[in-house]
ROTI-84746 format. One line per field, with one value per residue (C-alpha): x negated, y, z; chain. Coordinates in steps of 0.2 Angstrom, whole numbers. Layout:
BEGIN
px <- X|...
py <- Y|...
pz <- Z|...
chaine <- A|...
This chain:
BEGIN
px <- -739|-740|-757|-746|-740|-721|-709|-693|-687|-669|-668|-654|-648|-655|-636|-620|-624|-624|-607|-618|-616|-601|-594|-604|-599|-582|-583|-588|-574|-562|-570|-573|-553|-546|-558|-549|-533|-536|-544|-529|-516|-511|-517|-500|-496|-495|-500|-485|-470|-463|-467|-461|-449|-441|-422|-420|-430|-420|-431|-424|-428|-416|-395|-391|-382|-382|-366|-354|-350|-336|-315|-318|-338|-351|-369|-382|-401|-410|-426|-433|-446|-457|-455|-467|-445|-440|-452|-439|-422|-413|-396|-382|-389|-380|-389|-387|-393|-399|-406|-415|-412|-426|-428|-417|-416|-432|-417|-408|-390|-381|-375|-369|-363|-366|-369|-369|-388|-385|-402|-421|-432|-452|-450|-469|-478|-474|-485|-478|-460|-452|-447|-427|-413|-396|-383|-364|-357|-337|-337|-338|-354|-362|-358|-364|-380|-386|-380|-393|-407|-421|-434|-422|-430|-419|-420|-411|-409|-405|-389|-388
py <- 458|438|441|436|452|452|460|468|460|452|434|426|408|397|394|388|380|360|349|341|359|363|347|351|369|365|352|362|376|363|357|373|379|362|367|383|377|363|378|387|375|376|363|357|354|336|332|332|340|354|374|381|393|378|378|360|348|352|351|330|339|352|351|358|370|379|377|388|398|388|400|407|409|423|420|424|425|415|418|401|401|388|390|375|366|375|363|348|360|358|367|357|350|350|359|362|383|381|398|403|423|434|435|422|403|393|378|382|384|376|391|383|367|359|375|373|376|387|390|391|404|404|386|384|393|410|421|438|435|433|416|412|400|406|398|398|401|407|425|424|413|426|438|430|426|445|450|442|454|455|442|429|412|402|383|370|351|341|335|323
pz <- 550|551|563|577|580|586|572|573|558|558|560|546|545|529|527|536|551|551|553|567|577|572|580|596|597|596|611|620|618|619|635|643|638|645|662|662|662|678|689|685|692|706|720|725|707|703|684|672|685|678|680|696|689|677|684|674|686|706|719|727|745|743|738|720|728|745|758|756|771|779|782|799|802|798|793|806|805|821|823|831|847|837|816|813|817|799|792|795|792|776|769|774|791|808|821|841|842|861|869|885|887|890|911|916|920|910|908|889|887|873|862|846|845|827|818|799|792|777|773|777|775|776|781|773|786|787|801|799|806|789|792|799|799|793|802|800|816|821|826|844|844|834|843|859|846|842|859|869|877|865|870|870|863|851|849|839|840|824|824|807
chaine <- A|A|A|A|A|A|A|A|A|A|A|A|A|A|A|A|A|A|A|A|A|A|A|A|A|A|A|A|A|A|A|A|A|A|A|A|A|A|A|A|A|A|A|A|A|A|A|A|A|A|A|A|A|A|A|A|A|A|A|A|A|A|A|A|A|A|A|A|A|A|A|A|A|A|A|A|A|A|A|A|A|A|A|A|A|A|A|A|A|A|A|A|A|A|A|A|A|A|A|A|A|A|A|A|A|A|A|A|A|A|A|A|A|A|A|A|A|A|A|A|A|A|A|A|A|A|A|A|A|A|A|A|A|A|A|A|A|A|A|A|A|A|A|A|A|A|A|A|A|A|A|A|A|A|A|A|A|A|A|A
């Protein structure tokens, strides 16, 4: 059957393939495995920091620890008329809570004088409402705070 008829017969190597190859071959894995690794990083991720979840590098932007909730107030959760202001909130900050209550005057009303910021949620963006300031306000202000008519549109200004 050498008559240029195709055969089924099994092709085998002469021997162990050459160091030439062997070289090449392993290149290419090493090259395709280091590839691997660069797609999978994330695109925030400079080269060299730390995993995310690594508790021994602190984040510079954010206090070791958070505020602890000062004798006298209670935690409230504000929802902010315009969340792209989380963005510039940081634990430990002073705030002015400034509301205009659903209905009634467009002029705001200062309804927390230097309110303690005790943390931020869904500061990067967050669409679907999950994002909130935790303020530490003394009683009465948080009650004045979740008793406002629904609609109610909070604001803060920056204080420090």
């Amino acid at each position: 059957m050498t008559g240029g008829e195709p055969t089924l017969r099994p092709v085998r190597w002469r021997g162990l393939p050459r160091r030439r190859t062997l070289v090449r071959v392993t290149l290419v894995a090493v090259l395709l495995g280091l590839a691997a690794a660069v797609l999978q990083t994330p695109a925030g991720c400079p080269p060299g920091s730390p995993p995310a979840g690594d508790a021994a590098a602190p984040d510079p932007a954010r206090p070791a620890e958070p505020p602890t909730l000062p004798a006298g107030a209670v935690g409230v959760p504000i929802r902010l008329a315009e969340p792209a202001a989380l963005a510039v909130l940081r634990p430990g900050a002073r705030v002015d809570l400034l509301v205009v209550p659903a209905g009634g005057s467009p002029e705001p009303s200062l309804l927390a004088p230097r309110a303690l910021v005790l943390d931020v949620v869904g500061a990067a963006g967050a669409v679907d409402g999950s994002s909130a300031l935790y303020l530490a306000l003394p009683p009465e202000q948080a009650r004045r705070a979740v008793g406002l008519p629904e609609g109610s549109r909070f604001a803060v200004v920056v204080r420090e």
